[in-house]
C-alpha positions as a Markdown table, in Angstrom:
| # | Residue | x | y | z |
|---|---|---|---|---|
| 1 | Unk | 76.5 | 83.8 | 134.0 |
| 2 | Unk | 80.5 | 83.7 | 134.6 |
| 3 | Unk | 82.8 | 82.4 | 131.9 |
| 4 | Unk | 85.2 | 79.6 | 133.3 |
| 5 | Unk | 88.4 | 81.1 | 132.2 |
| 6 | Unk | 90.4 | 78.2 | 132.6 |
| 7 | Unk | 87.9 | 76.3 | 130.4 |
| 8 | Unk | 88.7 | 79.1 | 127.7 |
| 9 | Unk | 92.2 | 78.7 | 128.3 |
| 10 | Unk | 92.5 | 75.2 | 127.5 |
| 11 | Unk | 90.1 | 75.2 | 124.4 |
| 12 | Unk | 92.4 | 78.5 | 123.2 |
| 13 | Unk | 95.4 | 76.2 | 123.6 |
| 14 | Unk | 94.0 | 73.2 | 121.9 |
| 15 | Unk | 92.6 | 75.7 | 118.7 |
| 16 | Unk | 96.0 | 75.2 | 116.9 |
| 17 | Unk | 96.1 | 71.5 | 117.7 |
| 18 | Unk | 92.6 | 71.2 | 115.9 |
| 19 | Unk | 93.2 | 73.2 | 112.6 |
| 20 | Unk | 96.5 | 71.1 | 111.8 |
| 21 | Unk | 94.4 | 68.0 | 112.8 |
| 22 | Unk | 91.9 | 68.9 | 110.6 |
| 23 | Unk | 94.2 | 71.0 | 107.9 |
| 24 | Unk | 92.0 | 70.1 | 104.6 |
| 25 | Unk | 88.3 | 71.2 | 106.6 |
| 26 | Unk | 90.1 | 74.6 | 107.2 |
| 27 | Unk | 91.8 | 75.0 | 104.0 |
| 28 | Unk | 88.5 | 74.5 | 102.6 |
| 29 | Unk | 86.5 | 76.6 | 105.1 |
| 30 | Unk | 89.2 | 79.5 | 104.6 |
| 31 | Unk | 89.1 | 79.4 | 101.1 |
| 32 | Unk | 84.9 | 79.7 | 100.9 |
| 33 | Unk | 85.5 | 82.6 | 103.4 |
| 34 | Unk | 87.6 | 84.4 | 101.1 |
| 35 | Unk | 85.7 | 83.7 | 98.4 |
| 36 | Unk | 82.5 | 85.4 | 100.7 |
| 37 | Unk | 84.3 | 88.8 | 101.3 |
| 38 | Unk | 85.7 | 89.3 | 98.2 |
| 39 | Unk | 82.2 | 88.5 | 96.8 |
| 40 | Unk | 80.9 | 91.2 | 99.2 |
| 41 | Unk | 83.0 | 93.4 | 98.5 |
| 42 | Unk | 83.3 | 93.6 | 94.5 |
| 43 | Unk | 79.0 | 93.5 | 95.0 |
| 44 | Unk | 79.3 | 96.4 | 97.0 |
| 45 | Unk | 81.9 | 98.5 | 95.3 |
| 46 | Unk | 79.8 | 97.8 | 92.0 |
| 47 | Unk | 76.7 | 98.4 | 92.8 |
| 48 | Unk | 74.3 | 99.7 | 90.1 |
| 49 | Unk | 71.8 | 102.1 | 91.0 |
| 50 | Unk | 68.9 | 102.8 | 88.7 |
| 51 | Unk | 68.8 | 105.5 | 86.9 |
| 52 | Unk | 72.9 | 105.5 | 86.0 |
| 53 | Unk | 74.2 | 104.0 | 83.2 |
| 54 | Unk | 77.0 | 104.5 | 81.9 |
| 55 | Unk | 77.1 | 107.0 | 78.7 |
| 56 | Unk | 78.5 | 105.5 | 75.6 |
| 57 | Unk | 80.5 | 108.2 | 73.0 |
| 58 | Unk | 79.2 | 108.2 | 69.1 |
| 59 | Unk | 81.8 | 108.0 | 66.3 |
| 60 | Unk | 82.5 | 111.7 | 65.8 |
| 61 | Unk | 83.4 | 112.6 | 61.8 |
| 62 | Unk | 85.3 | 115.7 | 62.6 |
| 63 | Unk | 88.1 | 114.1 | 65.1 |
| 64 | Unk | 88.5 | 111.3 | 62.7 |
| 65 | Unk | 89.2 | 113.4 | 59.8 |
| 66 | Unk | 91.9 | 115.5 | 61.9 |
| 67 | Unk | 93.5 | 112.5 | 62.8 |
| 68 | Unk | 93.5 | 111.1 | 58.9 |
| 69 | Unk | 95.1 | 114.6 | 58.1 |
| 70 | Unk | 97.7 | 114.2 | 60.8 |
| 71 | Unk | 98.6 | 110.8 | 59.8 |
| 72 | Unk | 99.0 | 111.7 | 56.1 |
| 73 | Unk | 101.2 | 114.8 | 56.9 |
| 74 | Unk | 103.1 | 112.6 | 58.8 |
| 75 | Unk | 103.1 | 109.9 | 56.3 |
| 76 | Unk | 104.2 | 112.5 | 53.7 |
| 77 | Unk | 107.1 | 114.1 | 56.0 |
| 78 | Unk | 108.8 | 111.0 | 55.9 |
| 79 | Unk | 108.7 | 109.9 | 52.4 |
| 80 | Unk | 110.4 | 113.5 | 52.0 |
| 81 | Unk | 113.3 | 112.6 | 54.0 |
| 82 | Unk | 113.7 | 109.3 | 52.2 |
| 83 | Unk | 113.4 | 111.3 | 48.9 |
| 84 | Unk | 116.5 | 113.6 | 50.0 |
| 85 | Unk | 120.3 | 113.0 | 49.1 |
| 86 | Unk | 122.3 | 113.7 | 51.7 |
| 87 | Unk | 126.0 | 114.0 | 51.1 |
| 88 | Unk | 128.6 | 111.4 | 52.3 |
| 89 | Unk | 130.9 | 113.0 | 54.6 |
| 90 | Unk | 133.4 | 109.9 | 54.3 |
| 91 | Unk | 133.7 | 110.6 | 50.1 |
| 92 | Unk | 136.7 | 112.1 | 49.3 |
| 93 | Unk | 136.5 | 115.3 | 47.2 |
């Protein structure tokens, strides 16, 4: 079976003609299209197999206390410096 080339040709030619005929069919059509691959593709890059699940951490007792004990020493640091009198260097003596 041969292809008529110059059949091609002409149909290749009028292709532009078409879609701005028709603008809202192909906004339409390439919108659902888009829609289809990025679909595919999030479905494939997120695909679950059984058996892995994703590990959750438990409140641990022992950071949290550290991180109470940092925020007080902190806490405590700067009430000390609002505590302290520092001289005026603009006072005359």
């Amino acid at each position: 079976m041969k292809i008529d080339t110059k059949k091609l040709k002409d149909f290749l030619k009028k292709i532009p003609r078409i879609l701005v005929e028709r603008f809202l069919l192909t906004l339409i059509f390439l919108l659902i299209l888009s829609f289809l691959v990025a679909f595919f593709i999030f479905k494939i890059s997120t695909s679950f197999k059984e058996g892995t699940f994703i590990r959750t951490e438990t409140f641990n007792e022992k950071i949290y206390r550290k991180i109470l004990e940092k925020y007080d020493e902190e806490k405590r640091k700067f009430e000390e410096i609002d505590q302290k009198v520092y001289p005026n260097p603009f006072e005359e003596k």
